[in-house]
NUPAKE-739108 format. One record per residue (C-alpha): residue number from 0; residue in three letters; chain; x, y, z. Coordinates in steps of 0.001 Angstrom, whole numbers. Layout:
<atoms>
<atom i="NUM" aa="Ala" ch="A" xx="X" yy="Y" zz="Z"/>
...
</atoms>
This chain:
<atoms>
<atom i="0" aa="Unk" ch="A" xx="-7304" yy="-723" zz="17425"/>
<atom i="1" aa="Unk" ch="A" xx="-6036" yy="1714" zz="14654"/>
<atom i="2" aa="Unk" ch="A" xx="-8517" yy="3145" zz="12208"/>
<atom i="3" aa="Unk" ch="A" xx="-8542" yy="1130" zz="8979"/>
<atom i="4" aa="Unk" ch="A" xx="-9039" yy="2516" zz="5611"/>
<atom i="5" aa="Unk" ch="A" xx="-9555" yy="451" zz="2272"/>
<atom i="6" aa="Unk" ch="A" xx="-9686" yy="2574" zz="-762"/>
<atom i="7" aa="Unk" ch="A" xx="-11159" yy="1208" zz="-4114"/>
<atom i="8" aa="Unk" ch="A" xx="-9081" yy="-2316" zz="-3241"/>
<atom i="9" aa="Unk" ch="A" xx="-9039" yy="-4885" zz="-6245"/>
<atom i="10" aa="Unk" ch="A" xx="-7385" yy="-8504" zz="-6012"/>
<atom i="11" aa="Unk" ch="A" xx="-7187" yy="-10902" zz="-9014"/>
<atom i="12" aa="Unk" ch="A" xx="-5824" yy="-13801" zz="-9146"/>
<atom i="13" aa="Unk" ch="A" xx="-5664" yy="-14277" zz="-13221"/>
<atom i="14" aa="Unk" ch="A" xx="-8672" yy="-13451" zz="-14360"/>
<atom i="15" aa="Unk" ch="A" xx="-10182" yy="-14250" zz="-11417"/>
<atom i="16" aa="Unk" ch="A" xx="-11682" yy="-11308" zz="-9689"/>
<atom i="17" aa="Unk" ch="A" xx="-11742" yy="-12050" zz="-5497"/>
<atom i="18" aa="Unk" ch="A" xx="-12376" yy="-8670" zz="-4557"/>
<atom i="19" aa="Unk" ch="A" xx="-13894" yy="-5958" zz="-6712"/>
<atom i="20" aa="Unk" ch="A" xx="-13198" yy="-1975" zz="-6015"/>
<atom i="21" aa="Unk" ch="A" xx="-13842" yy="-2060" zz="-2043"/>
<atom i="22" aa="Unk" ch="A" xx="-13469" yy="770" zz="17"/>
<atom i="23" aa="Unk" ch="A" xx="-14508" yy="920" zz="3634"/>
<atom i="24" aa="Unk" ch="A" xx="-13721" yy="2481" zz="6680"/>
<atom i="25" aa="Unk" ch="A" xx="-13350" yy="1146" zz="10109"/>
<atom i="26" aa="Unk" ch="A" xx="-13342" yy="3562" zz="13035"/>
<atom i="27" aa="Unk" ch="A" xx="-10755" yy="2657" zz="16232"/>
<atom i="28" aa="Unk" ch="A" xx="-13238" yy="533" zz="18388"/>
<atom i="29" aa="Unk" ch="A" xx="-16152" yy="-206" zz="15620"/>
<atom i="30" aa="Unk" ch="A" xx="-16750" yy="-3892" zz="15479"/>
<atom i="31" aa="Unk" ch="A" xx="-17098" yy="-5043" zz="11625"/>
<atom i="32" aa="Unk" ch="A" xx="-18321" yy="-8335" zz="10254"/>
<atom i="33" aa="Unk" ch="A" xx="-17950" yy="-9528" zz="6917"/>
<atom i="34" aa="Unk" ch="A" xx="-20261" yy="-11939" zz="5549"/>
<atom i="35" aa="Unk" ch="A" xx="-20791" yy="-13476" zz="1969"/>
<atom i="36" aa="Unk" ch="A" xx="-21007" yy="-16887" zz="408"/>
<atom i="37" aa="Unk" ch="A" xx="-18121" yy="-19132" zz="-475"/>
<atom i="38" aa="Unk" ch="A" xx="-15776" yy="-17061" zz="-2309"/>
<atom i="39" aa="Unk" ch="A" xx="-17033" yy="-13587" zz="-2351"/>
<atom i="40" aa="Unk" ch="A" xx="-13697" yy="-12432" zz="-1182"/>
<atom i="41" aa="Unk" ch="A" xx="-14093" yy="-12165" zz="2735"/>
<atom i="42" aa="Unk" ch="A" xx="-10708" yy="-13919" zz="3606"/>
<atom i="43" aa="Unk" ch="A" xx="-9079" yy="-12351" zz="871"/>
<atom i="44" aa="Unk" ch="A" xx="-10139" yy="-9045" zz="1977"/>
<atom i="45" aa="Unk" ch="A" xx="-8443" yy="-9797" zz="5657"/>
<atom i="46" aa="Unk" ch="A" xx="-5353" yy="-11170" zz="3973"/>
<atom i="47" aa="Unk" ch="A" xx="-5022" yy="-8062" zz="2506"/>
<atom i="48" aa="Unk" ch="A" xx="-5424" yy="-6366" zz="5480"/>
<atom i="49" aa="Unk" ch="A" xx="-2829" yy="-8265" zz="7384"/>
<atom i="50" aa="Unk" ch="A" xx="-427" yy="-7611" zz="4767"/>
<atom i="51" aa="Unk" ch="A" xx="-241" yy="-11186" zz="3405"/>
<atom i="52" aa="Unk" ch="A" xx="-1954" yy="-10653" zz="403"/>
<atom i="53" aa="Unk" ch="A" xx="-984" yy="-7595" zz="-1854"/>
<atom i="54" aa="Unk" ch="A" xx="-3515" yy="-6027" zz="-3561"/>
<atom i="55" aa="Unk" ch="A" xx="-3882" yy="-5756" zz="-6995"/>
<atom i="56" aa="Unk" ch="A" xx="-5063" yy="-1667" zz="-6968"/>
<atom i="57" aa="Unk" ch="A" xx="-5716" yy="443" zz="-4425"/>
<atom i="58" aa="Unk" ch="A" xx="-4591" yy="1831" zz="-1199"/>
<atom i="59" aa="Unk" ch="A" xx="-4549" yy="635" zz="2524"/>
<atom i="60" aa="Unk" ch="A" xx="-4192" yy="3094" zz="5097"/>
<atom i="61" aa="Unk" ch="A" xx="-3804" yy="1844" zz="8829"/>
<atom i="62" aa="Unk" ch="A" xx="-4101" yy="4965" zz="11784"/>
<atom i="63" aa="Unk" ch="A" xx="-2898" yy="7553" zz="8955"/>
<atom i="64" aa="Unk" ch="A" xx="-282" yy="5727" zz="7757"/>
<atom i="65" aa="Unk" ch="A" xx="-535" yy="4347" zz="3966"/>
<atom i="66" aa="Unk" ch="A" xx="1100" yy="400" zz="3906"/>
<atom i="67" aa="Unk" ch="A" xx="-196" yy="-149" zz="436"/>
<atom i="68" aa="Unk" ch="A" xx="-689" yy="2273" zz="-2434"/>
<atom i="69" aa="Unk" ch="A" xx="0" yy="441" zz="-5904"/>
<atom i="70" aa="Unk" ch="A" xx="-461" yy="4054" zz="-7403"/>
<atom i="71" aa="Unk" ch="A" xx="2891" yy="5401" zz="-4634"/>
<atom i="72" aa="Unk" ch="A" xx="4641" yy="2253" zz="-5174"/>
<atom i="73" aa="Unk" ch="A" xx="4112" yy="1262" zz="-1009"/>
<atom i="74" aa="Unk" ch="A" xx="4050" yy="-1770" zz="18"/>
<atom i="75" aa="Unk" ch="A" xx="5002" yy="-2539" zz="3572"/>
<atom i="76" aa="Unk" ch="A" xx="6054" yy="-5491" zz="4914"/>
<atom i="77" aa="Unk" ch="A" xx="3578" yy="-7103" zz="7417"/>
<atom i="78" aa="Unk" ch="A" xx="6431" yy="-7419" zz="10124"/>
<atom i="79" aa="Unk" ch="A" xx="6489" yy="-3786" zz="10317"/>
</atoms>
């Protein structure tokens, strides 16, 4: 599995805020959980990762390549 790289990731939905500034890093081979009440942004997050959610800010860098940067303008399709 590619390293994984969330940098200061915001989604809103409105005024709704489902995910708030994350940034993370997952190593090739580290085994993550995430785990939160109802709502706390945990699907969200993976949607985002996946590529079927865009973020609202941030960047999201899979194995050194950047598929979403709303400061660059990127946003690659999830196909690719």
């Amino acid at each position: 599995m590619p390293k994984i790289e969330l940098r200061n990731i915001t989604k809103k939905f409105g005024n709704f805020v489902a995910v708030d500034n994350l940034s993370i890093d997952i190593e090739d081979g580290d085994f993550v959980t995430l785990l939160g009440p109802s709502g706390c942004g945990k699907t969200t997050t993976l949607r985002q990762i996946a590529g079927l959610e865009t973020p609202t800010s941030g960047e999201i860098i899979i194995d050194g390549k950047t598929v979403f940067s709303s400061e660059k303008m990127i946003d690659v399709s999830p196909s690719k």
